[in-house]
FIBA-609612 format. One record per residue: x, y, z of N, C-alpha, C, O in turn. Coordinates in steps of 0.1 Angstrom, whole numbers, plus 5000, padded with zeros to 4 digits. Layout:
BEGIN
XYZXYZXYZXYZ...
***
This chain:
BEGIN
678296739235678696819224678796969228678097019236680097059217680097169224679497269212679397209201679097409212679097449197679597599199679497669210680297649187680797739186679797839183678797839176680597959193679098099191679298179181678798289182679998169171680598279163679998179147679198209138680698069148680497969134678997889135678197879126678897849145677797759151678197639144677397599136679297569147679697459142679797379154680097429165679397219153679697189171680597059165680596999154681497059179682696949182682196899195681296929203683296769197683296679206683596759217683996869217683396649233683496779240685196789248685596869256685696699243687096719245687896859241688996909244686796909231687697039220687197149229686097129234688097289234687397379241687397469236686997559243687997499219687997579208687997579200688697479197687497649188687097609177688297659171688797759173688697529161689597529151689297629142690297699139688597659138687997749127688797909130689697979125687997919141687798089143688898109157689698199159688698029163689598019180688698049191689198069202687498069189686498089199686298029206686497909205685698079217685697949229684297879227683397929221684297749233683097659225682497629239683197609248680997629240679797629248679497509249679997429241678597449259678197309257676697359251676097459251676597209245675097249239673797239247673197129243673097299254672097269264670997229255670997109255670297259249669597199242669797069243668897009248671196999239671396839234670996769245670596649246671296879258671796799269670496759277670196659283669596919274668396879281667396759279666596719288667596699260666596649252667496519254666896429247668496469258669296369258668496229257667596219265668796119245668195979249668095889263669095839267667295879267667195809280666295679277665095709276666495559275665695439274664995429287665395449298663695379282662895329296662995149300662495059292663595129308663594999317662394949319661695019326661894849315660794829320660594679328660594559323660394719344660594629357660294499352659294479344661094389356660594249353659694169368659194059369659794269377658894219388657494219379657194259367656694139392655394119392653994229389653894349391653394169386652194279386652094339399652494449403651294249407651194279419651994329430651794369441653094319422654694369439654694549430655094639437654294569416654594669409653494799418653894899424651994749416650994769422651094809438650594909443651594739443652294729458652894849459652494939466654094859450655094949453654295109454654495199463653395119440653095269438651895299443651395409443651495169449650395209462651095279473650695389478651995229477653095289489653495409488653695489497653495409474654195569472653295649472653395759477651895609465650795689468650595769485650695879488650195669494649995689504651295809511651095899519652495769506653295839512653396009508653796109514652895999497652396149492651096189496651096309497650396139498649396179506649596209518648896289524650796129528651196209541651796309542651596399550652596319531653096449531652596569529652996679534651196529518650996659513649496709524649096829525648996619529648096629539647796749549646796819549648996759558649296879564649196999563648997099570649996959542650097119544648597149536648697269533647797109534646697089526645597109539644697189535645497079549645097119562645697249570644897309578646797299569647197439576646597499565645597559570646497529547646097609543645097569526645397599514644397519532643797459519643697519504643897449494643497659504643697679490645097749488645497739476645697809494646997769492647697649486648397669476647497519491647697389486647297359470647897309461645597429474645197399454645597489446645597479434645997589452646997699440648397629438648697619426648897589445650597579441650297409434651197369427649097339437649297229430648497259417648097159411648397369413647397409400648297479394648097489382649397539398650697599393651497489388652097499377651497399396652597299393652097199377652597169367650697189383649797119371650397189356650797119347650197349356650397459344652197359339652597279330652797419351653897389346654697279337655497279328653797149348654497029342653497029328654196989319652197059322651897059310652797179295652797189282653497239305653897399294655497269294656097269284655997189303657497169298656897059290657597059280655896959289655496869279655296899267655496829257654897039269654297119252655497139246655597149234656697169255658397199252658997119245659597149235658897009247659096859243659796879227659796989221660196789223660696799204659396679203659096569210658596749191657996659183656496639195655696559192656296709204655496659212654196699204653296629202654296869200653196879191652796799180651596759179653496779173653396729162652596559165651496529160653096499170652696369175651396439184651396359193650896479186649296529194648596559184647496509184648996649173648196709160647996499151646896469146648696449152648596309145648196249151647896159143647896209160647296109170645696149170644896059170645296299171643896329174643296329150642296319144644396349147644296329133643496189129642396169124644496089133643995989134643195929139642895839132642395959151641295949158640296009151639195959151640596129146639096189136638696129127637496109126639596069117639495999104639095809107638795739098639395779120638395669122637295679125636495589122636995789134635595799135634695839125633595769124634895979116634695939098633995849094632795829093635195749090635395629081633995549090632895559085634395479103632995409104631695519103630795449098631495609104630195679101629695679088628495639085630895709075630895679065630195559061629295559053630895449070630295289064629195309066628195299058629095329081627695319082626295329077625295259076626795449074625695539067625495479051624395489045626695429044626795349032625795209033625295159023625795169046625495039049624095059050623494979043623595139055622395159058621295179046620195119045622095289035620995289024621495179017620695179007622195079014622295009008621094859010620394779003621594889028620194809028618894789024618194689021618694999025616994999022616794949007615894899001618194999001617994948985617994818980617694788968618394738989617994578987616894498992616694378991616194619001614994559006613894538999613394628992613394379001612194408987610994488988610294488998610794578975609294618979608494548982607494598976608294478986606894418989606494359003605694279006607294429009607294329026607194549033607694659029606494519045606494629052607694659057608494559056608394779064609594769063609894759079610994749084608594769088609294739103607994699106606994719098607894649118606794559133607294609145608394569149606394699152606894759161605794679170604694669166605994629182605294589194605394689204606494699208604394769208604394849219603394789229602194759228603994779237603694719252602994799264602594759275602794939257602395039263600595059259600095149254599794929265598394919263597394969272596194979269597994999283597295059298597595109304598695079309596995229308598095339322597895249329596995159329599295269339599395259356598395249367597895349371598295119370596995159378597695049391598694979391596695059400597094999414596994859413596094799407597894819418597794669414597694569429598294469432596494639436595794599451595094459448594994459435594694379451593594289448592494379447592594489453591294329439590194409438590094449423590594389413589394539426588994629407587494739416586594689423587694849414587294999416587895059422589195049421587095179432587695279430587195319448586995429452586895189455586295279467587595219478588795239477586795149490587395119502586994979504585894949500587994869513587494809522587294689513587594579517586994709506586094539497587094479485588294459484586294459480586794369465586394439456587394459449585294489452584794549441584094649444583794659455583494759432582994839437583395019440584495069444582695079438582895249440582995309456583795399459581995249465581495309480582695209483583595159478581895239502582795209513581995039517580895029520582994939515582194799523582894709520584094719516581794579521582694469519581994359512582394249509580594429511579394389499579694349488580894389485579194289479579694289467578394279460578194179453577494349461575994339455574494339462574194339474573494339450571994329459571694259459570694249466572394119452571394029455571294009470571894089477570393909475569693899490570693769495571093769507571093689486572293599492573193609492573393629480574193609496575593629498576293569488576593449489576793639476577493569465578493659459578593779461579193579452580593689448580193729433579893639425580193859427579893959422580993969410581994019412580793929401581693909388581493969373580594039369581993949369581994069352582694199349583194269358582694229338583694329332582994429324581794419322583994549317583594589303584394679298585094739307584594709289585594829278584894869270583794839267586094959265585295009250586495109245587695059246586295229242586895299236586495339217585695289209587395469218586895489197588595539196588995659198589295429192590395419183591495519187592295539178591795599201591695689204593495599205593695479208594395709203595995659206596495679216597695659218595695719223595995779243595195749248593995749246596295689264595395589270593995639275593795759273592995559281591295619286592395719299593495709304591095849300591795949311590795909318589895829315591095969330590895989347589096029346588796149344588295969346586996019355586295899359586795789359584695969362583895889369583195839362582595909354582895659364581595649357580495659358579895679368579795639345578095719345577195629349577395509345576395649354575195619363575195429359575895399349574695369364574395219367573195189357572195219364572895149347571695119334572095049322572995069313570994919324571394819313571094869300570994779290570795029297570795049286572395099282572895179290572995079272574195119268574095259262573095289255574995339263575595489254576895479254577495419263577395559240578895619242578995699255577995759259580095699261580795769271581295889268582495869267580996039266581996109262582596189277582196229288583696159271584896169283584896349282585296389293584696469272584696529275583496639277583496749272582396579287581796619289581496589306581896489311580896669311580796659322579696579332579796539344578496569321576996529324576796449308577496489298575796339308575296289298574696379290574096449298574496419279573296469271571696429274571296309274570896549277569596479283568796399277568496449266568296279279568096159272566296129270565796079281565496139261564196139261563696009268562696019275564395889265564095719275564995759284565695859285564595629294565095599301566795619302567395589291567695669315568895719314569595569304569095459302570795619300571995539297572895529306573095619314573595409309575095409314575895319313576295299302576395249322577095119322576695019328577395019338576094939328576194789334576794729349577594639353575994819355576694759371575894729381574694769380576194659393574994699402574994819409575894879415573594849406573595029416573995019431574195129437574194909436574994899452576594959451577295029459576794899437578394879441578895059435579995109434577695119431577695259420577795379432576995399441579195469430578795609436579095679428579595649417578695809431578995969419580495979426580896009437581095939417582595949424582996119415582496159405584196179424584096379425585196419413586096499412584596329405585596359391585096479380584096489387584996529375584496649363584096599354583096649350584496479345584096409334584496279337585096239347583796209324583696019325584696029321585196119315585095899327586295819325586395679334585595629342587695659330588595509340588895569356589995629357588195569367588695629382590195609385590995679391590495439379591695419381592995459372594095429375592595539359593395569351594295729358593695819364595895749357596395859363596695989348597496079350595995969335595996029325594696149326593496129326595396239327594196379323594196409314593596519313594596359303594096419287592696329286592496219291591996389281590796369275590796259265591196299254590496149265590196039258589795889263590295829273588495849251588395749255589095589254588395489256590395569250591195499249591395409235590495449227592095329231592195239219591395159214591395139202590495099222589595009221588395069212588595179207587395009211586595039203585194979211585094909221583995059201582595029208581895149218580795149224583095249218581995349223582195389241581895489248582795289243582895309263584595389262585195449254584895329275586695389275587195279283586795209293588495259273588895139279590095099265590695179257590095009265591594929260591194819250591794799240590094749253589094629246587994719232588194789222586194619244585494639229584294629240583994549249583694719235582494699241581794909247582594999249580594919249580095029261580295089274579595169280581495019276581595029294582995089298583695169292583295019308585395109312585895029317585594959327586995029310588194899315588794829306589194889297589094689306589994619298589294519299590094429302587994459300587394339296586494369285586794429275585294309287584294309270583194369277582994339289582494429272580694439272580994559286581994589292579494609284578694729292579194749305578594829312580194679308580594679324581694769330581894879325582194709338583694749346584094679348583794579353585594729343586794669347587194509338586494469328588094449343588394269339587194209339586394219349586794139327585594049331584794089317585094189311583593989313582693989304581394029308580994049319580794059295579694079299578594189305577394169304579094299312578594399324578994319337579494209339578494409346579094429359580494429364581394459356580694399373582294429383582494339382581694249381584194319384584194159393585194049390585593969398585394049370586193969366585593859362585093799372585393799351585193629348583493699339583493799331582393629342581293619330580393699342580893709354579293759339578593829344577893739351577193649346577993789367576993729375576993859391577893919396575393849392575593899401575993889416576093769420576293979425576993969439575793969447574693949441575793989463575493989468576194079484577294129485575194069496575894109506576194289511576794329521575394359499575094509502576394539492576894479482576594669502577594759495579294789496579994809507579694769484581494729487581794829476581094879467583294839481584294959471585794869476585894799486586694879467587494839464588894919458588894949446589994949465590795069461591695009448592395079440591394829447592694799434591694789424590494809423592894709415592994689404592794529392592694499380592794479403592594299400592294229410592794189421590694189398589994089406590394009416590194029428591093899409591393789413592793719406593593799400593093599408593993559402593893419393594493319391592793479391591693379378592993369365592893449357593793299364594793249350593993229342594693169334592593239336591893209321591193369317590293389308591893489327591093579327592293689319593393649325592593779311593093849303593993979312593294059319595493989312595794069321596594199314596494259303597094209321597794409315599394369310599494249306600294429310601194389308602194419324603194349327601594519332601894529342601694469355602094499366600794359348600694249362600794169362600094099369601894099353602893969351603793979353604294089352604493889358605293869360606593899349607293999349606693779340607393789327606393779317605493699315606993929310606093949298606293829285606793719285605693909277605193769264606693839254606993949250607393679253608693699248608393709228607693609226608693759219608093709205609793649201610893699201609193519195609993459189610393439172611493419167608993469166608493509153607593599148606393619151608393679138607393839139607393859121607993949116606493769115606393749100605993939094605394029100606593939084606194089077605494129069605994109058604194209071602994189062603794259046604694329044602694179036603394239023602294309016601094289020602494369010602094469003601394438996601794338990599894478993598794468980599394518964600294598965599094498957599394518942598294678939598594768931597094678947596594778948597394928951597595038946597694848965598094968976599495028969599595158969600794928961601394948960601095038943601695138941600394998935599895108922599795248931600695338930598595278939598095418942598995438954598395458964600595438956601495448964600595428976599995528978600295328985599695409001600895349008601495239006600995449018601995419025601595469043600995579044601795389055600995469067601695319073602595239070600495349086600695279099599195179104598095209108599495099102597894989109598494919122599494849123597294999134597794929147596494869150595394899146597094789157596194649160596394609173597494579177594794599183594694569195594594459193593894409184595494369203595394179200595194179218594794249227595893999216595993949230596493849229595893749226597693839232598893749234597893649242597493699252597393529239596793429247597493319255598293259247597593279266598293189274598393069264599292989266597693049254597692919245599192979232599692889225599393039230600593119224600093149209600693139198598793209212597493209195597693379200597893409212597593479187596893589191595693559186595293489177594993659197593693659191592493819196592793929199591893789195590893899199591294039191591094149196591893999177592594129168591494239166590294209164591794309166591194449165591894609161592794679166591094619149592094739140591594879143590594939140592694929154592495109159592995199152592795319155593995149138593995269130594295179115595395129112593195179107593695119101593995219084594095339084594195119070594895149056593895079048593594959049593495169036593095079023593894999019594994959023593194959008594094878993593994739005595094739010593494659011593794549017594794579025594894479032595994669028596594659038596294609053596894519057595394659059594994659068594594489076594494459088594394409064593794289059595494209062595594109068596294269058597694169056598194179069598794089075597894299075598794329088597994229096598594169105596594209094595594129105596394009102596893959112596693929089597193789086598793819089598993729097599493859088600793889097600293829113600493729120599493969116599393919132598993779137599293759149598593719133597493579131599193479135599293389143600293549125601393439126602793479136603893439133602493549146603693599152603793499160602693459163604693439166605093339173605793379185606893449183605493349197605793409212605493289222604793189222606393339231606593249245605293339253605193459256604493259255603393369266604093449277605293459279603193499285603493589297603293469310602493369310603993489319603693409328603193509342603793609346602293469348601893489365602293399377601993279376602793409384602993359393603293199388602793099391604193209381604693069374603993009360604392949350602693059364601292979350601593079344601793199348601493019329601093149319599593209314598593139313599793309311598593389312598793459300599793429294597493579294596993609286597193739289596793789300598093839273598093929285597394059265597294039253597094189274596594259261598194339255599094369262598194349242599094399234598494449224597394439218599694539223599394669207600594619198601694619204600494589184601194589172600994749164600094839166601994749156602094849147602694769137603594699139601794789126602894779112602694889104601594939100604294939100604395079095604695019075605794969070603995039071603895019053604495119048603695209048605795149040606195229032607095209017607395089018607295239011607495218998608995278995609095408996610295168991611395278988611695258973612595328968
***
């Protein structure tokens, strides 16, 4: 097409003057630059297509290699120029803007629209949810710091059990293996911290973790339940778990007064006046009995691999899967005098697939507290397994009670 510069009328390009006026007629650059061009699109193969602009890749990379080597940023200037340019003749384009302003148009208003639902979806939910069921069951799995997972349980060297340096496991005068446990804690939501335990005495006291020395005691001292063989003043500042890597001050979830994860006067994750895995007082794991063989210390964390004895969640293998997680419902009480909160509950996923050993570290009036215990009673789970057997391992529930 040609167009006239006087009328701006355009003719075919056979005409080289405008009938009109007699002016001489221009080609149209514009038409010529923007001209329709169809794209072909190759009926070869994937793979021969692939092929080809691999080839061509590589061959631009020989070329440009050299000169990208005699002068390297020279090279990323003139290819950072070239970059500018071929974006400014794209922006040139007919319609290029326009189709960019609609395309990102379009992209905003889908992402909108689902946020929109979303968010529609969501209160709609809470508005069909009945009042009378709690509105979440949170399982936190997070029941015990990190501790060494050596065979053993204390805090020394060389042995099985124990604070010192050996391979003793007690006073008795015969040679026997040295067993029992103990915990405790006061409802505390952070895990037991980092100290030493207090002196070796089958009389029981609270543990305060932030103190450095016992309060002076008119009887006979207090402490924990151990043998004085397996007992040193280990170089901590205050009581605590030796094996715990937590410096906040606390005596852990458990209840009864010691620090620990369980129930009981003592430190650790089993029951009663002792240490560590195990019932009853003393070291050792399983029911209380005494050791023998002098003086032993122990740098881990687990006894033995006793499968009827209660473990962490960090020393199974595969944790306890829940299959059924019923939702405590609300008192007629609780819900008149609005209460609304959180009841968590120390259990123990049992190798028999029962919870049991429940225990309430923060609990709610109005009988809430009571529904969440019968909720937990029915949660249904695949146990934790050890070393193939399944085992018994400790867990924390939350049920969060609110009112919409």
């Amino acid at each position: 097409m040609k167009r006239c510069g006087a009328c701006g009328e355009e003719f075919e390009d056979q005409f080289n003057f405008c009938p009109t006026d007699g002016k001489r007629l221009f080609t149209n650059r514009d038409t010529a630059t923007f001209d329709y061009r169809p794209t072909i699109i190759s009926d070869e193969s994937l793979a021969r297509r692939l092929a080809t602009q691999f080839a061509f890749l590589v061959q631009r990379f020989r070329v440009a290699w050299p000169l990208f080597k005699a002068d390297p940023s020279v090279f990323l200037q003139n290819q950072f120029n070239q970059f500018k340019s071929n974006v400014s003749r794209a922006f040139t384009r007919p319609f290029f803007r326009n189709g960019l302003l609609v395309a990102v148009a379009i992209v905003v208003c889908v992402i909108a629209s689902i946020m929109l639902l979303d968010k529609h979806g969501s209160i709609r939910a809470l508005v069909e949810e009945p009042a009378d069921l709690a509105r979440t069951t949170m399982l936190d799995l997070r029941t015990a710091p990190d501790t060494d997972s050596q065979s053993g349980v204390g805090a020394g060297e060389q042995g099985r059990v124990g604070f010192d340096k050996g391979r003793g496991e007690g006073s008795h005068p015969v040679p026997a293996r040295s067993q029992g446990g103990g915990s405790g804690g006061d409802h505390s939501l952070s895990p037991p911290s980092q100290g030493r335990p207090p002196v070796p005495s089958v009389i029981p006291a609270p543990i305060p973790t932030t103190y450095a020395r016992l309060p002076p005691q008119a009887l006979p001292a207090a402490g924990i339940d151990i043998d004085p063989v397996l007992w040193k003043d280990l170089p901590f500042r205050n009581y605590g778990d030796p094996r715990s890597k937590s410096t906040v001050a606390s005596n852990g979830p458990g209840n009864g007064g010691g620090v620990g994860t369980n129930q009981g006067p003592g430190i650790g994750e089993g029951n009663g006046p002792g240490f560590g895995p195990g019932n009853k007082g003393n070291i050792g794991g399983g029911d209380n009995t005494s050791g023998g063989r002098g003086k032993g210390g122990s740098p881990g964390n687990n006894p033995d691999n006793d499968i009827d004895r209660t473990f962490r969640q960090t020393e199974v293998d595969v944790r306890a899967r829940v299959v059924s997680k019923p939702e405590p419902q609300y008192t007629e009480e609780a819900r008149r005098n609005q209460i609304t909160g959180t009841v968590i509950l120390s259990v123990i996923f049992s190798r028999t697939g029962q919870v049991t050993n429940i225990h309430a570290s923060q609990t709610l009036c109005c009988g809430l507290t009571e529904k969440a215990i019968m909720a937990a009673r029915q949660i249904r789970f695949v146990p934790a397994t050890r070393n193939g057997q399944t085992v018994s391992v400790y867990m924390q529930l939350e049920y969060n009670f609110n009112l919409y």
